[in-house]
N, C-alpha and C positions, 0 to 999 in steps of 0.2 A: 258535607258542609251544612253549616246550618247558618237563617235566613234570619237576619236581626233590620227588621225598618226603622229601628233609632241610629244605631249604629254604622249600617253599610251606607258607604258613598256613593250615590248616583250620579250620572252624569246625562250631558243634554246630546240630543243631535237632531241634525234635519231629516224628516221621517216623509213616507208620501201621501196623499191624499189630502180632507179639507184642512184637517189639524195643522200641519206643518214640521211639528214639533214632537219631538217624544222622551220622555227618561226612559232609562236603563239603569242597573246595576248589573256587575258582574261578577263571577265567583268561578272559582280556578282550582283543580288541584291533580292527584294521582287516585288511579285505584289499584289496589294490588291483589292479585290472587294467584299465591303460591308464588312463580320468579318471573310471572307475567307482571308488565306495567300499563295504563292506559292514563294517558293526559286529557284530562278533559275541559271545557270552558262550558260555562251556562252564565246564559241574557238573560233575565228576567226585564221584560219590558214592563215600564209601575203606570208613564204615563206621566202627564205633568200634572201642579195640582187642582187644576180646574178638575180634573178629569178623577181623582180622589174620591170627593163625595156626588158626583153625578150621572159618573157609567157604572153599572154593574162590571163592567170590563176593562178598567183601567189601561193602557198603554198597550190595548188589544190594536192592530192597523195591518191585519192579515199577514200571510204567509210572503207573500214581498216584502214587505218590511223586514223579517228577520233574514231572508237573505239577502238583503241590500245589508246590514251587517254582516252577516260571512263574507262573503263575497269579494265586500270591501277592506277583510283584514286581510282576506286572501291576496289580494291584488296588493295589497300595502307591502307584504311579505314578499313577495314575489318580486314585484320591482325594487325592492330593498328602499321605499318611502318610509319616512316620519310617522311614526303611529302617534293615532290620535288616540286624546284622552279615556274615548273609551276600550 
């Protein structure tokens, strides 16, 4: 996949620590080798725009933060809930 910051849709969610807050975007697809398949998902966390031009690490908020996203798509799945926007 390839990563376009004009183009690709971010979206918002409640993240933890002082921020509250965090974007994401997401990007989806297959990889194939030979008659194997693999589905993959990747979060690029961007961060909101305060966070743009003032961290060197935009929508950095540690290793908890990205599994409070798995986790929570896991669980989404699992009880057959509403997926959220992201």
């Amino acid at each position: 996949f390839k990563i376009n910051s004009q183009k690709d849709q971010s979206y918002g969610y409640t993240s933890i620590g002082a921020t509250g807050t965090n974007r994401a975007t997401v990007h989806y697809g297959v990889y194939q080798k030979g008659n194997k398949l693999l589905k993959y998902i990747v979060v690029i966390k961007i961060g909101d725009e305060s966070e743009q031009t003032s961290s060197t690490r935009p929508g950095n908020r540690g290793k908890r933060d990205s599994q409070l996203i798995v986790t929570g798509l896991f669980n989404r799945i699992h009880h057959g809930r509403e997926m959220s926007e992201l």
